[in-house]
N, CA, C and O of each residue as an XYZ file, in Angstrom:
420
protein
N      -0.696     16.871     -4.848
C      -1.785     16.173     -5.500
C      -2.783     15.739     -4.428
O      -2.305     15.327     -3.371
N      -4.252     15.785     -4.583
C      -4.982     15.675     -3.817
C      -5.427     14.056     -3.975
O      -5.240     13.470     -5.041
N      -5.987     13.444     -2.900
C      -6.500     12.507     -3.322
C      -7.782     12.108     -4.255
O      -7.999     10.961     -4.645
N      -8.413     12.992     -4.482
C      -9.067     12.792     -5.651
C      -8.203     12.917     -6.650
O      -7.559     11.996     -7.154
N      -8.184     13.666     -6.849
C      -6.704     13.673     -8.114
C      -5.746     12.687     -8.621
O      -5.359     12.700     -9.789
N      -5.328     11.756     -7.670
C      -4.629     10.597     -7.635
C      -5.707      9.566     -7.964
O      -5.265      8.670     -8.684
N      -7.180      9.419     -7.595
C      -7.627      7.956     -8.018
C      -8.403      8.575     -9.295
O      -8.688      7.735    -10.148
N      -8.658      9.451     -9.475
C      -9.259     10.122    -10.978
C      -8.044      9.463    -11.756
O      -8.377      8.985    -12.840
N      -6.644      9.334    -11.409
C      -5.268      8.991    -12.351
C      -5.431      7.482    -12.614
O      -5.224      6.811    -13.626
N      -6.035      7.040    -10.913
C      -5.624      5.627    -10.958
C      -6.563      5.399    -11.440
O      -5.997      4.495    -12.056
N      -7.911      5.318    -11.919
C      -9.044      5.327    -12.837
C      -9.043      5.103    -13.870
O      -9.680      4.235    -14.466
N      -8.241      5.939    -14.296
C      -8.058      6.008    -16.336
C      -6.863      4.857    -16.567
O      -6.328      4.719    -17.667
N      -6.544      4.130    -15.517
C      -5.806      2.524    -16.171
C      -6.465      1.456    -15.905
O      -7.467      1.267    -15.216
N      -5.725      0.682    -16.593
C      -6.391     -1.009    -15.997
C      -5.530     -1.663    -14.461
O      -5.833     -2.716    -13.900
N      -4.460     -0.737    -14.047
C      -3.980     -1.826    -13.000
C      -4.349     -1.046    -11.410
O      -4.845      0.080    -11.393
N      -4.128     -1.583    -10.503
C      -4.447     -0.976     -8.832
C      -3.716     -0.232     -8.099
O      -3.799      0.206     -6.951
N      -2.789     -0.136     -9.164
C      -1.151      0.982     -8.237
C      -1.272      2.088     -9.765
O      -1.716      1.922    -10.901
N      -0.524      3.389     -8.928
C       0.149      3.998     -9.728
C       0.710      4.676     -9.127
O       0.326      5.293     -8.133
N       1.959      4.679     -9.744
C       3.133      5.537     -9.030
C       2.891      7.030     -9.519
O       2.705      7.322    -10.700
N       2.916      7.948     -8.462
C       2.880      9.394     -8.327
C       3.944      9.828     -7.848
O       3.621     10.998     -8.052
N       4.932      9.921     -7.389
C       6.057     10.645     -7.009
C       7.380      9.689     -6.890
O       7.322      8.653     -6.228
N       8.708     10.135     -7.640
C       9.757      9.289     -6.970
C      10.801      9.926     -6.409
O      10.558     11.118     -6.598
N      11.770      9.838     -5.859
C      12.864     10.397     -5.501
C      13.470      9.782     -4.911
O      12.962      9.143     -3.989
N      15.486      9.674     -5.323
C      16.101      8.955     -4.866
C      15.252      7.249     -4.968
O      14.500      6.803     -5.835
N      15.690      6.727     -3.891
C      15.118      5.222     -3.574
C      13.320      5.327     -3.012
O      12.563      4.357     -3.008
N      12.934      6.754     -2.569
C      11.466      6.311     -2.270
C      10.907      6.528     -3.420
O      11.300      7.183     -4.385
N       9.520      5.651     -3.166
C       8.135      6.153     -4.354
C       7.427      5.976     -3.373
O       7.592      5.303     -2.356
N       5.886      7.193     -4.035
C       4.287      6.830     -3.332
C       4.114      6.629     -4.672
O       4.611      7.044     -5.719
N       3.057      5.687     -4.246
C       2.108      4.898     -4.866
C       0.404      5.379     -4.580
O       0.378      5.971     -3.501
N      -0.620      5.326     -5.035
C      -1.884      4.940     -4.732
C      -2.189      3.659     -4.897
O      -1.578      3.111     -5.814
N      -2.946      3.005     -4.297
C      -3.455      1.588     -4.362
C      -5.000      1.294     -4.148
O      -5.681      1.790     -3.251
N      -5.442      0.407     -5.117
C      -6.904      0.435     -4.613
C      -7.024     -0.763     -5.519
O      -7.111     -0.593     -6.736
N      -7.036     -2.229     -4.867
C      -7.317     -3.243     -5.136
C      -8.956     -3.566     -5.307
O      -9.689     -3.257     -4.367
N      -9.470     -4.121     -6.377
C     -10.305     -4.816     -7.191
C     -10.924     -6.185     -6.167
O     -10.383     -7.282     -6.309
N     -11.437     -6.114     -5.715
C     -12.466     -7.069     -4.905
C     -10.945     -8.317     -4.301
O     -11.287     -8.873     -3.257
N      -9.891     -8.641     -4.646
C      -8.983     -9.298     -3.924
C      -7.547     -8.391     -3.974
O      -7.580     -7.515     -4.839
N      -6.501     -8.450     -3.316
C      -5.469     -8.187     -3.065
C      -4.280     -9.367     -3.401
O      -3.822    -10.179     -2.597
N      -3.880     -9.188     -5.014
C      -2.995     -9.707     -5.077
C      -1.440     -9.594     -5.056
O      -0.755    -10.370     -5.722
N      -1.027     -8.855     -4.472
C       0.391     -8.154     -3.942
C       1.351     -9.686     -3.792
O       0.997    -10.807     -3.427
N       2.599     -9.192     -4.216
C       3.451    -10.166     -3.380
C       4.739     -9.821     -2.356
O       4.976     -8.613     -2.388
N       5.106    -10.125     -1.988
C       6.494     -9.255     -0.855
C       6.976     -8.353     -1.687
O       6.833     -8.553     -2.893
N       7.707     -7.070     -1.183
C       8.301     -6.052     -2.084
C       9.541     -6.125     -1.478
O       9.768     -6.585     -0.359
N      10.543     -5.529     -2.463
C      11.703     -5.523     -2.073
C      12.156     -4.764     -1.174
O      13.220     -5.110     -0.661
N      11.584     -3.658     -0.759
C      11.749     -2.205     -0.316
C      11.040     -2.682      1.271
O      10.270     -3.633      1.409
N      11.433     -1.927      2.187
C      10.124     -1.674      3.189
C       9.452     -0.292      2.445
O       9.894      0.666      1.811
N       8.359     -0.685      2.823
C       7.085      0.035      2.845
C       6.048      0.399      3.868
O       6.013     -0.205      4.940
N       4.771      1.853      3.441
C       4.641      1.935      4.355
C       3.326      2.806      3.927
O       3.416      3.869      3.312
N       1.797      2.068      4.434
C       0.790      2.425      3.816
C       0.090      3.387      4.792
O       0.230      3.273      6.010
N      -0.632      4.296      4.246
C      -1.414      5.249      5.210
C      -2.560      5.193      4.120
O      -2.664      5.702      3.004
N      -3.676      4.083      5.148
C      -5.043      4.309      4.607
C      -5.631      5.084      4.688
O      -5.878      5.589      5.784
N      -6.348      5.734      3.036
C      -6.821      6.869      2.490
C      -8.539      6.684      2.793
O      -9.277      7.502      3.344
N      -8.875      5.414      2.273
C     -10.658      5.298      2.934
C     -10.923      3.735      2.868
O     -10.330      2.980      2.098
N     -11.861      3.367      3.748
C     -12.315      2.103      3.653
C     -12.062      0.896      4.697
O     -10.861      0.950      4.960
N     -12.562      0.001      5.296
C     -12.137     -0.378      5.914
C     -11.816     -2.393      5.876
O     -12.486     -2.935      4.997
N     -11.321     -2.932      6.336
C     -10.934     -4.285      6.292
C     -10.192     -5.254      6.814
O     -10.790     -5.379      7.882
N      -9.206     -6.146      6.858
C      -8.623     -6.545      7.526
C      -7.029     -6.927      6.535
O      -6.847     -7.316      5.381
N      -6.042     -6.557      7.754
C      -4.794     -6.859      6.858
C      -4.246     -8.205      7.493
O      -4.737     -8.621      8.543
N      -3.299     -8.832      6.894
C      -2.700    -10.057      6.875
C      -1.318     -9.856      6.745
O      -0.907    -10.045      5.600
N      -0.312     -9.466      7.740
C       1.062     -9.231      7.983
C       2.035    -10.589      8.870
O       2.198    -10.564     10.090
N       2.531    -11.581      8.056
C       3.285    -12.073      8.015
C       1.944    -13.193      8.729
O       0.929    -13.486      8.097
N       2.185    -13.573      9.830
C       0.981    -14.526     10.823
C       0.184    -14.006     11.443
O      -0.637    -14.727     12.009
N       0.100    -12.654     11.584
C      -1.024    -11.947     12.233
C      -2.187    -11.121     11.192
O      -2.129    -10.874      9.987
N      -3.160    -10.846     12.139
C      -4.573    -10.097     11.207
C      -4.558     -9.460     12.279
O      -4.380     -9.801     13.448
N      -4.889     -7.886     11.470
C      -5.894     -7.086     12.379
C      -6.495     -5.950     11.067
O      -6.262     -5.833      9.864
N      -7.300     -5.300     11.986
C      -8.287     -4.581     11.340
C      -7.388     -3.111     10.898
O      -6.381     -2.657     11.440
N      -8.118     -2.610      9.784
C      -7.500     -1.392      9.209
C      -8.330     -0.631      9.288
O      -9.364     -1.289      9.173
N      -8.666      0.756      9.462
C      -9.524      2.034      8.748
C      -8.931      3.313      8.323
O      -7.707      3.270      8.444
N      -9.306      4.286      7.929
C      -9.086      5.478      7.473
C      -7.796      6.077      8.458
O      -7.564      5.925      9.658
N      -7.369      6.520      7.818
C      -6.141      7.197      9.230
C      -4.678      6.344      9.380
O      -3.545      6.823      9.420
N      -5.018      5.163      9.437
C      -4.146      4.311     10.017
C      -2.780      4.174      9.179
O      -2.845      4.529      8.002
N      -1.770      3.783      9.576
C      -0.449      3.793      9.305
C      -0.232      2.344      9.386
O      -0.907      1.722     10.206
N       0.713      1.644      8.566
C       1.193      0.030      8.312
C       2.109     -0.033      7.757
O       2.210      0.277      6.570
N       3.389     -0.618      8.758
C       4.560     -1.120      8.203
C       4.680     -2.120      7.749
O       4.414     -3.151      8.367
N       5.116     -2.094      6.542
C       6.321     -3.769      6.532
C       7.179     -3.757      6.080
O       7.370     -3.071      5.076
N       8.082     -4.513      6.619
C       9.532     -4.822      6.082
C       9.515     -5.465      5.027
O       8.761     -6.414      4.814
N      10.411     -4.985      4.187
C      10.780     -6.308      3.030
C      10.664     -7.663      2.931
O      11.155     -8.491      3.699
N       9.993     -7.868      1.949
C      10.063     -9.655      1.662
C       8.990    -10.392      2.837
O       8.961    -11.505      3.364
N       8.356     -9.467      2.915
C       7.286    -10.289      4.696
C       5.910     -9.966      3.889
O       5.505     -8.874      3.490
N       5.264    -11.373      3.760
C       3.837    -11.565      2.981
C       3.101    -10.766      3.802
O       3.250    -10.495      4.993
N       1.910    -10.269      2.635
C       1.027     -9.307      3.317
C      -0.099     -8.982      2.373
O      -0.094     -8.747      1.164
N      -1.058     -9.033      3.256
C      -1.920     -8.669      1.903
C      -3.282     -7.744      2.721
O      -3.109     -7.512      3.918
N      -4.647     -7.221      2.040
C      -5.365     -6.632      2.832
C      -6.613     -7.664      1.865
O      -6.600     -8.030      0.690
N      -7.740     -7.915      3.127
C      -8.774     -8.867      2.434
C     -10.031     -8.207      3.278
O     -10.293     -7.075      3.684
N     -10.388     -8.928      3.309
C     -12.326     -8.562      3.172
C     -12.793     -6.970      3.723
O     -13.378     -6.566      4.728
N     -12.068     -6.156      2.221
C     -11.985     -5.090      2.704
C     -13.436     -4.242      1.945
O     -14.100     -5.023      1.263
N     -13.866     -3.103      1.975
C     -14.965     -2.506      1.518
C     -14.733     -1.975      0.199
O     -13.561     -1.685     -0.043
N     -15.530     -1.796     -0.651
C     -15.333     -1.297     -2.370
C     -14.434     -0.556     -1.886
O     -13.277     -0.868     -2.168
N     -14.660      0.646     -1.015
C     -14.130      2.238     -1.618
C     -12.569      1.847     -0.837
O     -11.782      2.667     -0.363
N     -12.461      0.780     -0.866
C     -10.732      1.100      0.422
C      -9.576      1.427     -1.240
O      -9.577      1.258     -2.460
N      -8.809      1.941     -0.197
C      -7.844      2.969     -1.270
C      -6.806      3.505     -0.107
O      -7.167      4.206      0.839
N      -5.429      3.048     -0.341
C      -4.019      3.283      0.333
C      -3.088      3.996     -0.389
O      -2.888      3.721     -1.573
N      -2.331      5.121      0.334
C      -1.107      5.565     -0.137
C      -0.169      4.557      0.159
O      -0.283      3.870      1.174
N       0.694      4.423     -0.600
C       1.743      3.272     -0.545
C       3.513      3.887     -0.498
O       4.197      3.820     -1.520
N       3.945      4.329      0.504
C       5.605      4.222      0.231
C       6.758      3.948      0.131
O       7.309      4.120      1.218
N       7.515      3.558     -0.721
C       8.156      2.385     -0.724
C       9.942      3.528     -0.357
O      10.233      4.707     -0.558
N      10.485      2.659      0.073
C      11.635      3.804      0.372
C      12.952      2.530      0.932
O      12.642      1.381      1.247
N      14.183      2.983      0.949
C      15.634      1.908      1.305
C      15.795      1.043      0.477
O      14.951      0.643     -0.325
N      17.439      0.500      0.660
C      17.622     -0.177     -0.195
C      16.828     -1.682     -0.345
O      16.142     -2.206      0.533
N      17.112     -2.226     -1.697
C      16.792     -3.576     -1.798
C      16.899     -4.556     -0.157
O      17.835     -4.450      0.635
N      15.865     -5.331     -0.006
C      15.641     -6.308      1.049
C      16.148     -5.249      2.266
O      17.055     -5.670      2.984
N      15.828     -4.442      2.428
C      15.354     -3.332      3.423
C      16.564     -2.961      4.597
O      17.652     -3.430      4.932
N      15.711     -1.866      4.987
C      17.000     -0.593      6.077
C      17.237     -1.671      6.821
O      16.506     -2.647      6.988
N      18.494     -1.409      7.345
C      19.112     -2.336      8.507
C      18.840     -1.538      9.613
O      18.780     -0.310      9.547
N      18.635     -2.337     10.864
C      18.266     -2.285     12.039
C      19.754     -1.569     12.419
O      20.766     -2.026     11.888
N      19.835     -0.576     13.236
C      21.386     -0.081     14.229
C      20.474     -0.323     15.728
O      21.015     -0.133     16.818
């Protein structure tokens, strides 16, 4: 699925996610939050690769800047959100491991 293809999907609903693929314990997601980012911790780690747009993310006590390209972890249950970001921003989202996330070896 191309990314047009995916926000043409995420388009024709009212919410900012839609799940496009699952298997086993992972899913992708598309994401494209509405002028705020209201997310709350997920159970899963996850793991976003921004599709367009640029802004700033908020991972646990730190900020830094996001753009096109970029890759973002987080672990389970660790607040996070993306804010004063541009209309067109839009993230693949993958969520993958068990509940409250992979253990460290």
């Amino acid at each position: 699925m191309t990314v047009e293809e995916a926000l043409q999907k995420l388009g024709s609903q009212s919410l900012p996610f839609l799940q496009l693929f699952r298997h086993g314990s992972m899913s992708v997601e598309i994401y494209q939050p509405l002028e705020v980012d209201r997310q709350q911790p997920h159970l899963q780690d996850e793991i976003y690769v921004i599709i367009r747009g640029t802004g700033m993310f908020q991972h646990g006590s730190d900020q830094y800047p996001f753009a096109p390209g970029d890759l973002i972890f987080v672990a389970a249950g660790v607040e996070h959100h993306f804010f004063n970001f541009t209309p067109d921003f839009s993230t693949w989202v993958i969520f993958y491991g068990a509940a409250g996330g992979e253990a460290l070896e």
